[in-house]
PDB file as gemmi writes it, atoms N, CA and C in Angstrom:
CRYST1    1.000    1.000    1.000  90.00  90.00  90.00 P 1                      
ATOM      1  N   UNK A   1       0.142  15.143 -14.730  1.00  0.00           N  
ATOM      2  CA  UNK A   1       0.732  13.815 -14.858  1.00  0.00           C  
ATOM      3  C   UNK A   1       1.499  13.456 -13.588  1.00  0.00           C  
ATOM      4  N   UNK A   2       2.158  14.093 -12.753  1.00  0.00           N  
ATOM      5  CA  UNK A   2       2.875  14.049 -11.819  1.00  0.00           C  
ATOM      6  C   UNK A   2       2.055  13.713 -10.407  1.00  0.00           C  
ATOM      7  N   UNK A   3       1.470  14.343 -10.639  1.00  0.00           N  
ATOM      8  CA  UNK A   3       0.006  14.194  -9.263  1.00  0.00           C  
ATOM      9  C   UNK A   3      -0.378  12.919  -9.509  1.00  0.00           C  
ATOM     10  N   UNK A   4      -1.077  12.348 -10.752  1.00  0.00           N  
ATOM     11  CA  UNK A   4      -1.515  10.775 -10.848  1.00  0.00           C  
ATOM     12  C   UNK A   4      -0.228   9.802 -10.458  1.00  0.00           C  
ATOM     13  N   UNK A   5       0.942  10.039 -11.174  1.00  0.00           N  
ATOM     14  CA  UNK A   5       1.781   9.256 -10.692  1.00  0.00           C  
ATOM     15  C   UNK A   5       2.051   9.070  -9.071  1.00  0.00           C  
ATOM     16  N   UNK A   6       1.868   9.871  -8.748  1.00  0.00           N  
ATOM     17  CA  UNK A   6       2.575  10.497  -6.855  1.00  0.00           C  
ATOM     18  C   UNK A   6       1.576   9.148  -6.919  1.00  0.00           C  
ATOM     19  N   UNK A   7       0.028   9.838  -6.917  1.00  0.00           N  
ATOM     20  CA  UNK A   7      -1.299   9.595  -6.103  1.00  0.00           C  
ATOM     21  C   UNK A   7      -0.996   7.667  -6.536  1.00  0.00           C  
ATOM     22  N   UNK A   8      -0.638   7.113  -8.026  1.00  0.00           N  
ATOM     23  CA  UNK A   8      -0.765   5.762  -7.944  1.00  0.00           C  
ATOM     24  C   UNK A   8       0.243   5.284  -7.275  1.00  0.00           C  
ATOM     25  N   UNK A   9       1.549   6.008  -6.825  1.00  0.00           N  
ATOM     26  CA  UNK A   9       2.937   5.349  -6.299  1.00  0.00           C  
ATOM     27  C   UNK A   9       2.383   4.938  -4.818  1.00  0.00           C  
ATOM     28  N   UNK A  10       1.834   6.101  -4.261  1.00  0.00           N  
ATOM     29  CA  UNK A  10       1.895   6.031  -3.044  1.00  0.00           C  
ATOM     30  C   UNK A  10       0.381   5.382  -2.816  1.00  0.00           C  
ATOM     31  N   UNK A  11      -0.451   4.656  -3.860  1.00  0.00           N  
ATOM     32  CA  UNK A  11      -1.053   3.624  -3.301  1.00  0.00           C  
ATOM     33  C   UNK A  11      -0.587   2.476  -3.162  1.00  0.00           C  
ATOM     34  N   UNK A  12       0.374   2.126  -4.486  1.00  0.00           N  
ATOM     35  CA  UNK A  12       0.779   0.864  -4.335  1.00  0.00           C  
ATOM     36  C   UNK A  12       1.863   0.767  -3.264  1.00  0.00           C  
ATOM     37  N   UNK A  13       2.453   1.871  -2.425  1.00  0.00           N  
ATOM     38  CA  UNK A  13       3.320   1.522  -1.574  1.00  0.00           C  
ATOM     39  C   UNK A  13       2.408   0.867  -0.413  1.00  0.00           C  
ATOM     40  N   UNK A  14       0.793   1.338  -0.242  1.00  0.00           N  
ATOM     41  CA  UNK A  14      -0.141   0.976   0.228  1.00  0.00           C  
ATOM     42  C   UNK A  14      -0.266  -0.085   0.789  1.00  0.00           C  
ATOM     43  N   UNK A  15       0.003  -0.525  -0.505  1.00  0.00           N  
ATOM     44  CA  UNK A  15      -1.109  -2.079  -1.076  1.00  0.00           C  
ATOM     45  C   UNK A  15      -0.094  -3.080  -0.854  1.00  0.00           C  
ATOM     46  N   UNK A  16       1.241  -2.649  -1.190  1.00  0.00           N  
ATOM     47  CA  UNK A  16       2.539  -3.290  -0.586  1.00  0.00           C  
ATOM     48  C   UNK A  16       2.467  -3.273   0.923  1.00  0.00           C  
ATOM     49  N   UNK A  17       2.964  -2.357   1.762  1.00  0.00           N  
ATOM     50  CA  UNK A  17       2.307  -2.979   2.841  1.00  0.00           C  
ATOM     51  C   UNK A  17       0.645  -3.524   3.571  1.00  0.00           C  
ATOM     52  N   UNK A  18      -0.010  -3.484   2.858  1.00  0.00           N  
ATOM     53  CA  UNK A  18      -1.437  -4.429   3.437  1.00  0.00           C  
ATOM     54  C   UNK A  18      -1.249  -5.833   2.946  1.00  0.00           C  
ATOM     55  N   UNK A  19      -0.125  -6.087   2.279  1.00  0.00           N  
ATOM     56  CA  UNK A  19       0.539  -7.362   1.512  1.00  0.00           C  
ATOM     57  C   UNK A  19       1.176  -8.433   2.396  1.00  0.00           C  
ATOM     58  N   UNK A  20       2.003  -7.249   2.649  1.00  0.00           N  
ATOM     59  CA  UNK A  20       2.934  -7.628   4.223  1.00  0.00           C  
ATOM     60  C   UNK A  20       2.295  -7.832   5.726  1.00  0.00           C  
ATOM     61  N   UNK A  21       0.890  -7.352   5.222  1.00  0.00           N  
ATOM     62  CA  UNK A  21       0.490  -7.314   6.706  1.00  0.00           C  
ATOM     63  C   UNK A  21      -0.153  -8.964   6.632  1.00  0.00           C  
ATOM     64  N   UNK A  22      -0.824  -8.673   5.463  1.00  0.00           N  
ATOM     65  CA  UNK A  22      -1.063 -10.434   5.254  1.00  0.00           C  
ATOM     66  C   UNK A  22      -0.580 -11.669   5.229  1.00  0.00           C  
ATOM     67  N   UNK A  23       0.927 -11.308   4.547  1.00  0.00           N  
ATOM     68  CA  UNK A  23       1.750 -12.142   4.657  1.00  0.00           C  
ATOM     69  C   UNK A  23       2.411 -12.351   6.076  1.00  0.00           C  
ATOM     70  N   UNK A  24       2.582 -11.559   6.941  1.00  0.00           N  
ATOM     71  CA  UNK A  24       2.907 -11.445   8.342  1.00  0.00           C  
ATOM     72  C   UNK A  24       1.864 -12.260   9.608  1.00  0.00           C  
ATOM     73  N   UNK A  25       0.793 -12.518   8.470  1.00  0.00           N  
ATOM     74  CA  UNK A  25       0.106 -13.231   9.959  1.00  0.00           C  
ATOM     75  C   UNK A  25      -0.182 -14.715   8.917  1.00  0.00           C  
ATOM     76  N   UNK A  26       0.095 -14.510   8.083  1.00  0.00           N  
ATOM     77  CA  UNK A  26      -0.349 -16.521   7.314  1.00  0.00           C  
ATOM     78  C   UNK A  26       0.979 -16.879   7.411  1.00  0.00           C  
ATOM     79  N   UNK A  27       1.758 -15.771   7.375  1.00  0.00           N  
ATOM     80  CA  UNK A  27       3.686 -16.436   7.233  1.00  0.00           C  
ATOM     81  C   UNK A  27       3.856 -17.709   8.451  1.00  0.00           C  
ATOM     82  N   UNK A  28       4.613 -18.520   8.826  1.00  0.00           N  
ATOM     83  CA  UNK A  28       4.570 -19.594   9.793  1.00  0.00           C  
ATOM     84  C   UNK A  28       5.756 -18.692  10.774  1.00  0.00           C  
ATOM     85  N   UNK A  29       6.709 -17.894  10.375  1.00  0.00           N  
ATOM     86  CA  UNK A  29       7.569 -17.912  11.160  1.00  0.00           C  
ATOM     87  C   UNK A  29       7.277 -16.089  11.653  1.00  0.00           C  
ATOM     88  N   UNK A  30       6.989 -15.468  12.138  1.00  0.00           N  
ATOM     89  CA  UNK A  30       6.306 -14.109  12.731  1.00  0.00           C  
ATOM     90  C   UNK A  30       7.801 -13.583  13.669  1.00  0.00           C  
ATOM     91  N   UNK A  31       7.954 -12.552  13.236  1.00  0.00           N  
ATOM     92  CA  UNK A  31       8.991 -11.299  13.925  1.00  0.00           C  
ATOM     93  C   UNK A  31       8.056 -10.125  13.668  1.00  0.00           C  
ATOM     94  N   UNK A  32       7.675  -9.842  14.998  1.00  0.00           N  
ATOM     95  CA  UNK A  32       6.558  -8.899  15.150  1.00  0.00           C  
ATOM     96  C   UNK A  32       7.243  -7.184  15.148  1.00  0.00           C  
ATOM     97  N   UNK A  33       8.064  -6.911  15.201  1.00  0.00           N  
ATOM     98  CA  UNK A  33       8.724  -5.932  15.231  1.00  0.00           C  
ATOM     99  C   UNK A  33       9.024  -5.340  14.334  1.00  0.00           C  
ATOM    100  N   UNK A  34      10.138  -6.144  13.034  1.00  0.00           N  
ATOM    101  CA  UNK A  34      10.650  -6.092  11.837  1.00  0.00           C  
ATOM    102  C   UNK A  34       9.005  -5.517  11.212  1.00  0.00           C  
ATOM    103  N   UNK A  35       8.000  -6.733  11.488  1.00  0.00           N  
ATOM    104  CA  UNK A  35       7.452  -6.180  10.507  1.00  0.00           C  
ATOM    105  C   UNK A  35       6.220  -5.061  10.846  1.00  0.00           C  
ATOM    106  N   UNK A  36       6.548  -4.649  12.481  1.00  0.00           N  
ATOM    107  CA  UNK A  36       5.722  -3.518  12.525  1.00  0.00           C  
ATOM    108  C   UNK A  36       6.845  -2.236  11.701  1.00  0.00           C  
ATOM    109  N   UNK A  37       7.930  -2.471  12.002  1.00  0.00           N  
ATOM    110  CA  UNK A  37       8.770  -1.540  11.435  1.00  0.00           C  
ATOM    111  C   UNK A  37       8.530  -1.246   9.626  1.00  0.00           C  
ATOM    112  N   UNK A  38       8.502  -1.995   9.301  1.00  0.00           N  
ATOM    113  CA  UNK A  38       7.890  -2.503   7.896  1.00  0.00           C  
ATOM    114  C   UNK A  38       6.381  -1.546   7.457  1.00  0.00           C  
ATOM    115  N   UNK A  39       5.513  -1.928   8.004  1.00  0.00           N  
ATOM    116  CA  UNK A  39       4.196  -1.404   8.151  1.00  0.00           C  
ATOM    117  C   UNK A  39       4.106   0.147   8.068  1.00  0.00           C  
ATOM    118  N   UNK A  40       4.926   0.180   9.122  1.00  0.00           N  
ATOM    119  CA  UNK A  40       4.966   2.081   9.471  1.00  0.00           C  
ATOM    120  C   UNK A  40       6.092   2.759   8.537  1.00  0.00           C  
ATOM    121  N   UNK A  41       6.963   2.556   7.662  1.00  0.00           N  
ATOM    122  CA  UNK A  41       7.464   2.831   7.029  1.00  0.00           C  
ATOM    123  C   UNK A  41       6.278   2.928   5.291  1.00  0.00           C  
ATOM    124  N   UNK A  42       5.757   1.709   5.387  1.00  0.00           N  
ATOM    125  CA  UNK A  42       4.887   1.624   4.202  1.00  0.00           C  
ATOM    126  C   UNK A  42       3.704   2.668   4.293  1.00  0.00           C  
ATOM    127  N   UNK A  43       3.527   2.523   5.251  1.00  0.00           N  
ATOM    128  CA  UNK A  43       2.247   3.511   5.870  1.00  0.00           C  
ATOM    129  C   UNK A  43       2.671   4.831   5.302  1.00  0.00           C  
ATOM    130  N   UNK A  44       3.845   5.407   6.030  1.00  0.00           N  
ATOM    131  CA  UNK A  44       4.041   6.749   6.059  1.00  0.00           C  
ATOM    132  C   UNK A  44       4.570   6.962   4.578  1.00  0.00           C  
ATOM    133  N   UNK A  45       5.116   6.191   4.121  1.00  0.00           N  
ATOM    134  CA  UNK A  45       5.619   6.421   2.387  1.00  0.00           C  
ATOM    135  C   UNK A  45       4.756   6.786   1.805  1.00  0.00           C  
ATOM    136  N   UNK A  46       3.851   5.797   1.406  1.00  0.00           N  
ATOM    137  CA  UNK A  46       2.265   5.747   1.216  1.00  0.00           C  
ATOM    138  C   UNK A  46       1.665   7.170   1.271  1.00  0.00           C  
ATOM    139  N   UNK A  47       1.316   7.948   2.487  1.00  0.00           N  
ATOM    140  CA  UNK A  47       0.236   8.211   2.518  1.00  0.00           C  
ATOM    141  C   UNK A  47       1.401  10.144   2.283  1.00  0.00           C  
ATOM    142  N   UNK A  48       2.666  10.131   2.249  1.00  0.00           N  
ATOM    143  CA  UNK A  48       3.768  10.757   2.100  1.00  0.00           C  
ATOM    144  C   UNK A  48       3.907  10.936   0.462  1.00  0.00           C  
ATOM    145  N   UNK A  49       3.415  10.015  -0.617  1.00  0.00           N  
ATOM    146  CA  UNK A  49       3.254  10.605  -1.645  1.00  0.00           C  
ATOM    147  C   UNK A  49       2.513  10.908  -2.107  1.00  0.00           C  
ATOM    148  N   UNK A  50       1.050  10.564  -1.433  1.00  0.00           N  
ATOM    149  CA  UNK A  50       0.023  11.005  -1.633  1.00  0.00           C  
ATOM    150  C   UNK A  50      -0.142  12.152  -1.662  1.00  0.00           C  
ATOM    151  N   UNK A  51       0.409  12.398  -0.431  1.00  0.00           N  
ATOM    152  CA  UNK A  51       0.252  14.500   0.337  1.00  0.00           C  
ATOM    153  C   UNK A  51       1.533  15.007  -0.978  1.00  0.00           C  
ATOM    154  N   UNK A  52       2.146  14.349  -1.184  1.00  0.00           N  
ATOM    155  CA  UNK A  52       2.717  14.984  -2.359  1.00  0.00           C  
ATOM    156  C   UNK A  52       2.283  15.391  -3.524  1.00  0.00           C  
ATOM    157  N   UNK A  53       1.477  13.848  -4.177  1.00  0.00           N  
ATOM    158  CA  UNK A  53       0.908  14.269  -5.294  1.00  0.00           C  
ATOM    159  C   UNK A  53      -0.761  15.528  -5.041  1.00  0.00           C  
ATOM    160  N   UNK A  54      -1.123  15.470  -3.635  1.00  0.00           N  
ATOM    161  CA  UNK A  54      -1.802  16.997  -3.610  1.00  0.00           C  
ATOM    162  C   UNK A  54      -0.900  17.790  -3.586  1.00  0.00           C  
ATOM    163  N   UNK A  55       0.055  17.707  -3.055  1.00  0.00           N  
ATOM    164  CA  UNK A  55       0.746  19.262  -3.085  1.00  0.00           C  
ATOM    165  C   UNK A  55       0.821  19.522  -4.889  1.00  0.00           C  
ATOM    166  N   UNK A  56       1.344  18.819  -5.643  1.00  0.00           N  
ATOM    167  CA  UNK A  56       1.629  19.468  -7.018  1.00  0.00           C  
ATOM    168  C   UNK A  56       0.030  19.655  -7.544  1.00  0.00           C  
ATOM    169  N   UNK A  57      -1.096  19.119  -6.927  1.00  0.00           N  
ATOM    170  CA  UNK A  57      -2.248  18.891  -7.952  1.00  0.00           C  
ATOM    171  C   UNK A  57      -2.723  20.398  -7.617  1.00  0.00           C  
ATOM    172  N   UNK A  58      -2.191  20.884  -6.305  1.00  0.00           N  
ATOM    173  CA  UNK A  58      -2.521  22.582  -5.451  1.00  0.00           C  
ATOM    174  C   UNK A  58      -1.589  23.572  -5.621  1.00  0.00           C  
ATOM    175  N   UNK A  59      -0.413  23.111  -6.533  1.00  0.00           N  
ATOM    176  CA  UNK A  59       0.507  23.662  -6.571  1.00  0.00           C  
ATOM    177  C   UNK A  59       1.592  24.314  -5.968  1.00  0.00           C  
ATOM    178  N   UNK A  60       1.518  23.575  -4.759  1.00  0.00           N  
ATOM    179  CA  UNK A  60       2.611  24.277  -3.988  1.00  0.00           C  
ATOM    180  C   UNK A  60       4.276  23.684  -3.729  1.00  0.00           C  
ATOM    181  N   UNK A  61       4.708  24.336  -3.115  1.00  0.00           N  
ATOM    182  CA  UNK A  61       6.052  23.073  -2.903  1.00  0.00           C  
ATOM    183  C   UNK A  61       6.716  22.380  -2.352  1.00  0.00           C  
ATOM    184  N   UNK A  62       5.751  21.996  -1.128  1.00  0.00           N  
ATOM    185  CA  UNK A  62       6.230  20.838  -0.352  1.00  0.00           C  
ATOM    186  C   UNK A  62       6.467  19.728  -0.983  1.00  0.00           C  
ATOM    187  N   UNK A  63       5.693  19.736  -2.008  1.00  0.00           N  
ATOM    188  CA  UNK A  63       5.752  17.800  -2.429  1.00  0.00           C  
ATOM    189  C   UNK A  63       6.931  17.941  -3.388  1.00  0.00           C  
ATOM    190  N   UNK A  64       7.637  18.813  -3.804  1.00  0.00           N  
ATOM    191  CA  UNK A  64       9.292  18.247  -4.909  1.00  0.00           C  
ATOM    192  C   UNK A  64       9.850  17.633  -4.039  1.00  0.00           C  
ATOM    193  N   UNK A  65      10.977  18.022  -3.462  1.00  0.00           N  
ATOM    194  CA  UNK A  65      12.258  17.719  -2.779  1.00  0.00           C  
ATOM    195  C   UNK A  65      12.081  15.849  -2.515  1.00  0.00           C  
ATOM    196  N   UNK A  66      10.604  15.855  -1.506  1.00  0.00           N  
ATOM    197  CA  UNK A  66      10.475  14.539  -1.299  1.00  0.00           C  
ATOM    198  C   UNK A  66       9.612  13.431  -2.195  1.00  0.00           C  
ATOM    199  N   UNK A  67       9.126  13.947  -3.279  1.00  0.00           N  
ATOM    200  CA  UNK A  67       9.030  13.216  -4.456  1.00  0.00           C  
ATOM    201  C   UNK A  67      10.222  12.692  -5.205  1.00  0.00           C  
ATOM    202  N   UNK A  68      10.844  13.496  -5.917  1.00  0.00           N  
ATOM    203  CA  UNK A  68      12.168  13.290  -5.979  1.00  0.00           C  
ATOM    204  C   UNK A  68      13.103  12.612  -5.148  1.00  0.00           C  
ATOM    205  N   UNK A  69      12.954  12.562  -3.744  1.00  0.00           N  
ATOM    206  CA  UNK A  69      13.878  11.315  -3.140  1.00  0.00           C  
ATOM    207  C   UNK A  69      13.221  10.418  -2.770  1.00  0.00           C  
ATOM    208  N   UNK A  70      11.904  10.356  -3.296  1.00  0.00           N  
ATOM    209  CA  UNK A  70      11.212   8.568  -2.465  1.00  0.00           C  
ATOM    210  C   UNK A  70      11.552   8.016  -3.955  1.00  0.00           C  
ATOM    211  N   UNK A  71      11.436   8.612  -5.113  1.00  0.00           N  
ATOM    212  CA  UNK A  71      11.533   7.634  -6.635  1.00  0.00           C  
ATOM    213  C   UNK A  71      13.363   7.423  -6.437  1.00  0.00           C  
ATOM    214  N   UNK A  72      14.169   7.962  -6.161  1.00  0.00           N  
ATOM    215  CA  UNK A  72      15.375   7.993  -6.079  1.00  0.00           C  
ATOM    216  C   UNK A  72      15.322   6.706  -4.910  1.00  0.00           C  
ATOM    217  N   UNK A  73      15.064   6.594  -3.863  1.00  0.00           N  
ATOM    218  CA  UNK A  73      14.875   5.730  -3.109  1.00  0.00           C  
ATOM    219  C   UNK A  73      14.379   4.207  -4.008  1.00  0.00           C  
ATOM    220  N   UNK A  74      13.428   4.450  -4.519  1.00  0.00           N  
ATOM    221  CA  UNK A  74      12.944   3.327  -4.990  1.00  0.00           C  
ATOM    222  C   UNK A  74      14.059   2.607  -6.489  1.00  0.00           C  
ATOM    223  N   UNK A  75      14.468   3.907  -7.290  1.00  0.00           N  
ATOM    224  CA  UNK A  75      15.544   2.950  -7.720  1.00  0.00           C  
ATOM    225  C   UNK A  75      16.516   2.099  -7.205  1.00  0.00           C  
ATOM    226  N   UNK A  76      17.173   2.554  -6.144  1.00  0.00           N  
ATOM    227  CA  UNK A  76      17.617   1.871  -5.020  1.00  0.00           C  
ATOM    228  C   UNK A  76      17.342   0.546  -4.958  1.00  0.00           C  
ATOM    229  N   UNK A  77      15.967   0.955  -5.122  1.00  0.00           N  
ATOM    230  CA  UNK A  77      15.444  -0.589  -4.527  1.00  0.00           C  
ATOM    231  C   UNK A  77      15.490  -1.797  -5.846  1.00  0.00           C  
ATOM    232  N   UNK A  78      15.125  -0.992  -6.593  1.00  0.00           N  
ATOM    233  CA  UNK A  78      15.649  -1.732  -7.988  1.00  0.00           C  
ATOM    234  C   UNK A  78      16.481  -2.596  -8.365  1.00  0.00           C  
ATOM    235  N   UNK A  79      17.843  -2.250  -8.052  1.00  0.00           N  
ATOM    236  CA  UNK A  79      18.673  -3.127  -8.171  1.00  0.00           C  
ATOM    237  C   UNK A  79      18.602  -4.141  -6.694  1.00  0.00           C  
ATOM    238  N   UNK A  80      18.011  -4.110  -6.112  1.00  0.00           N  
ATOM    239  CA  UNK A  80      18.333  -5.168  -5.281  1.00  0.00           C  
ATOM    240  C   UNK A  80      17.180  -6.094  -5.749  1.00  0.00           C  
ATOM    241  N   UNK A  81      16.043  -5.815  -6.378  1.00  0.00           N  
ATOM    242  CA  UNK A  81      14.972  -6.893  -6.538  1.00  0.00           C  
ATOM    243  C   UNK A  81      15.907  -7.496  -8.302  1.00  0.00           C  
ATOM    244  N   UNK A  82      16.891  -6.480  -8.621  1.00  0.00           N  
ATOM    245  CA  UNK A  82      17.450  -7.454  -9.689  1.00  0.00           C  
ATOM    246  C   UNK A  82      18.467  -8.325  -9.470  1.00  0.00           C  
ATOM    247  N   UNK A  83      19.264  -7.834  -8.174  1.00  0.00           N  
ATOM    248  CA  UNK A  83      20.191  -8.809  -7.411  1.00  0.00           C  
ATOM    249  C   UNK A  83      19.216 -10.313  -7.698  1.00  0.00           C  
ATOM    250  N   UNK A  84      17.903 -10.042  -7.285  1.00  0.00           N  
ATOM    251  CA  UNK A  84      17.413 -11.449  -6.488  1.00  0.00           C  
ATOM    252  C   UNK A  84      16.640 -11.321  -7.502  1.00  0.00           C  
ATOM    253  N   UNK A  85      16.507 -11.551  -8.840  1.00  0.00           N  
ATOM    254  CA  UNK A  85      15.841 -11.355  -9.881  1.00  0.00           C  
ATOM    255  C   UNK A  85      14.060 -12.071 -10.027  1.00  0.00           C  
ATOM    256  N   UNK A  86      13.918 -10.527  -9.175  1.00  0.00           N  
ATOM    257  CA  UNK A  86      12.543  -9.643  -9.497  1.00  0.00           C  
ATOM    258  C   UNK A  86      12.108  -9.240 -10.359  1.00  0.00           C  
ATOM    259  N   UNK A  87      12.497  -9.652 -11.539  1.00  0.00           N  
ATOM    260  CA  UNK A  87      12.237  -8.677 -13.025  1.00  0.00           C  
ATOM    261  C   UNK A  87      11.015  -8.186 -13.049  1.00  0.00           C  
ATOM    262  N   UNK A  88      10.016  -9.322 -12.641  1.00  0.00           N  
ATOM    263  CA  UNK A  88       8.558  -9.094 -12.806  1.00  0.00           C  
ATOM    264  C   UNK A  88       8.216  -7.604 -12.205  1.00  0.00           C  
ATOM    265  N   UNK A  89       8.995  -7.295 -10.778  1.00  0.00           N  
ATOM    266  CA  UNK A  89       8.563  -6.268  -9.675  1.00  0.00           C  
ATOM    267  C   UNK A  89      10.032  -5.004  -9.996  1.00  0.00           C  
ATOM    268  N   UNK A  90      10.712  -5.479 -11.238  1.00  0.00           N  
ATOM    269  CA  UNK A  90      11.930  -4.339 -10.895  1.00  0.00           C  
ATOM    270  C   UNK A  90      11.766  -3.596 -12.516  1.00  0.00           C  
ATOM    271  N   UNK A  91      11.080  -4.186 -13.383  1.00  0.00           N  
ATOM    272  CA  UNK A  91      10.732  -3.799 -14.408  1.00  0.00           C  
ATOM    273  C   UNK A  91       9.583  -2.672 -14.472  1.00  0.00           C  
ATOM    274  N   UNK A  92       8.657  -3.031 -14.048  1.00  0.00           N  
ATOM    275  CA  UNK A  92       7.359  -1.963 -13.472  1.00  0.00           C  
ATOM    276  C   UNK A  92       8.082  -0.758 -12.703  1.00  0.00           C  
ATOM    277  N   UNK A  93       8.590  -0.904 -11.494  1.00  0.00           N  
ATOM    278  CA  UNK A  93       8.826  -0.252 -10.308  1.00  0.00           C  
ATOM    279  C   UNK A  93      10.231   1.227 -11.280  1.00  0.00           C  
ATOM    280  N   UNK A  94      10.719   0.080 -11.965  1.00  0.00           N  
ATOM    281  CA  UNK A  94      11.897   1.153 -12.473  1.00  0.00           C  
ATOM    282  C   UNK A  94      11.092   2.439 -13.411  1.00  0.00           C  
ATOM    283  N   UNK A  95      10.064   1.683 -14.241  1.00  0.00           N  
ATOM    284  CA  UNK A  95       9.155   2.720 -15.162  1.00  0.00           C  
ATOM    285  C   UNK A  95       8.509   3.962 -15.070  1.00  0.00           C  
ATOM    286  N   UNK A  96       8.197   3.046 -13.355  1.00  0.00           N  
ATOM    287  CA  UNK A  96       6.893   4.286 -12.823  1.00  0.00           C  
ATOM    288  C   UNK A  96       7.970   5.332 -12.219  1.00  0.00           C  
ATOM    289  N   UNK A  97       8.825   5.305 -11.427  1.00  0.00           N  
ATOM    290  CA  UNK A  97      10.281   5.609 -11.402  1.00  0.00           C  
ATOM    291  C   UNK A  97      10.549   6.809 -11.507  1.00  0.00           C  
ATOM    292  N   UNK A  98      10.972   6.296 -13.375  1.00  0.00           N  
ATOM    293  CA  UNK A  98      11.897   6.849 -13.931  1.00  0.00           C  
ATOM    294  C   UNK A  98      10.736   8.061 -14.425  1.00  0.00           C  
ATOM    295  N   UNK A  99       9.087   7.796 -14.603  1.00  0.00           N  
ATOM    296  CA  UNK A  99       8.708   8.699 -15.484  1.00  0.00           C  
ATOM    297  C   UNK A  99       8.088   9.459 -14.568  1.00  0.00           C  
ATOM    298  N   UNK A 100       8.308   9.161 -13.277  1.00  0.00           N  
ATOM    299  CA  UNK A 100       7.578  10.159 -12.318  1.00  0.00           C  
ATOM    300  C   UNK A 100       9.224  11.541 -12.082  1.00  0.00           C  
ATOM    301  N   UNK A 101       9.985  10.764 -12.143  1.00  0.00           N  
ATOM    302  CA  UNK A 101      11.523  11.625 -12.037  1.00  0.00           C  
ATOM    303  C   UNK A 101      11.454  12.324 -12.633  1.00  0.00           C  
ATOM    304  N   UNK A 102      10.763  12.126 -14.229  1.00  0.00           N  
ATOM    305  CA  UNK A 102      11.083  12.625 -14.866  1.00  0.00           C  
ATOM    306  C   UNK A 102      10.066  13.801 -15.272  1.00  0.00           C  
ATOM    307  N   UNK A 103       8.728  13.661 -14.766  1.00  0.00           N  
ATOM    308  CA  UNK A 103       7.917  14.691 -14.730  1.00  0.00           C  
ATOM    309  C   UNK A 103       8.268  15.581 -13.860  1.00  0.00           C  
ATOM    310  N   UNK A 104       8.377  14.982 -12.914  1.00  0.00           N  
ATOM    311  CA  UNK A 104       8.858  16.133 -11.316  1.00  0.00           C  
ATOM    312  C   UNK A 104      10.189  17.248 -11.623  1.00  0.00           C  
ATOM    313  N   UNK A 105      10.996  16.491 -12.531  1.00  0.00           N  
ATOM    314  CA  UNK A 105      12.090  17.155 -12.413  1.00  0.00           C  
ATOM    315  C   UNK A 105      11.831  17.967 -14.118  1.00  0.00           C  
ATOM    316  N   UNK A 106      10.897  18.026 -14.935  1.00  0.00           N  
ATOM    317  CA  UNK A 106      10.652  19.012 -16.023  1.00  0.00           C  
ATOM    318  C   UNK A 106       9.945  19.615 -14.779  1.00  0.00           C  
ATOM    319  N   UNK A 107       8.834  20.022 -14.650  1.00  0.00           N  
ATOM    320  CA  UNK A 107       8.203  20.380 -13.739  1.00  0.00           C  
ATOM    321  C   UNK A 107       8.949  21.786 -13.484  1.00  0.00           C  
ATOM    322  N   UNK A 108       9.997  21.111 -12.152  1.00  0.00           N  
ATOM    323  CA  UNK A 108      10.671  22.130 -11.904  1.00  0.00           C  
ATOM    324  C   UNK A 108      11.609  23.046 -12.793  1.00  0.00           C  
ATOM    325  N   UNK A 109      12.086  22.292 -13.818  1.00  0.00           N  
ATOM    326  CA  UNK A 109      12.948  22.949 -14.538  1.00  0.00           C  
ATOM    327  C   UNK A 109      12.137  23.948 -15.420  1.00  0.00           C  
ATOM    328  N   UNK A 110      10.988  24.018 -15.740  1.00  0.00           N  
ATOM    329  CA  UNK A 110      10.019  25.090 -16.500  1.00  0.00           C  
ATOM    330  C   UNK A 110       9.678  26.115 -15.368  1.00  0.00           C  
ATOM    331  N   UNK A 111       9.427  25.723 -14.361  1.00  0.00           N  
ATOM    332  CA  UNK A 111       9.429  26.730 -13.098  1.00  0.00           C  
ATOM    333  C   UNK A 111      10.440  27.633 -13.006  1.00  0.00           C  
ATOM    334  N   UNK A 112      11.464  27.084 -12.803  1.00  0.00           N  
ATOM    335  CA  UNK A 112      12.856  27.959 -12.953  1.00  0.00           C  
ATOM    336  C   UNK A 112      13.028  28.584 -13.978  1.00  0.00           C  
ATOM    337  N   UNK A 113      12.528  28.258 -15.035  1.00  0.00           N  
ATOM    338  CA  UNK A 113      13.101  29.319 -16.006  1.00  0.00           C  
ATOM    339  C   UNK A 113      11.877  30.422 -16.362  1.00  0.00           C  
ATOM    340  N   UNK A 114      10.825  30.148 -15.624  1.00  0.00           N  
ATOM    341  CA  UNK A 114      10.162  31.127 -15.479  1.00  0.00           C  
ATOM    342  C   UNK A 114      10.281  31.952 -15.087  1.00  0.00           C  
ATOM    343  N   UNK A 115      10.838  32.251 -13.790  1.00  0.00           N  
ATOM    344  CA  UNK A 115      11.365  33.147 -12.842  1.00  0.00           C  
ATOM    345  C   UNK A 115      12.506  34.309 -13.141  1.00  0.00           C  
TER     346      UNK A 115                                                      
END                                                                             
């Protein structure tokens, strides 16, 4: 369950930036920087939980630590799309979230008490 979640998070961080990339060239007003900065952040998130959700699908343990802080990250982000009420995008985003947190972090906690 944790691997599908990684593998769908870190497409839609994807698909979020190929969004931006679109919106960056139909937008009228263009800051080419911001949103290369933008891009390469989405990029590397992206393709950063991907290699995560292989790491758990191979079992190893590179992909906790930073699974666990990109969904922590993204709650983050949560409240600011509810500041500016995003419900549509803060309702989803909190779900996938909370239940990827929450696999990752049983996960580990059955690990540990294996040991």
């Amino acid at each position: 369950i944790a691997t599908s979640l990684l593998f769908i998070e870190g497409a839609l961080v994807l698909a979020l930036g190929g969004w931006l990339l679109v919106l960056g060239f139909t937008h009228e007003n263009r800051e080419i920087l911001p949103l290369l900065g933008v891009l390469l952040f989405a990029i590397a998130g992206g393709l950063g939980l991907i290699q995560c959700g292989r790491g758990y699908k191979a079992g190893k343990n590179y992909g906790k630590a930073p699974a666990v802080l990109a969904n922590l990250i993204a709650l983050g982000v949560v409240k600011y799309q509810v500041e500016a009420g995003l419900y549509y995008l803060a309702i989803p985003l909190t779900a996938l979230s909370v239940a990827t947190l929450f696999t990752v972090l049983k996960i580990a906690s059955q690990e540990n008490k294996a040991k």
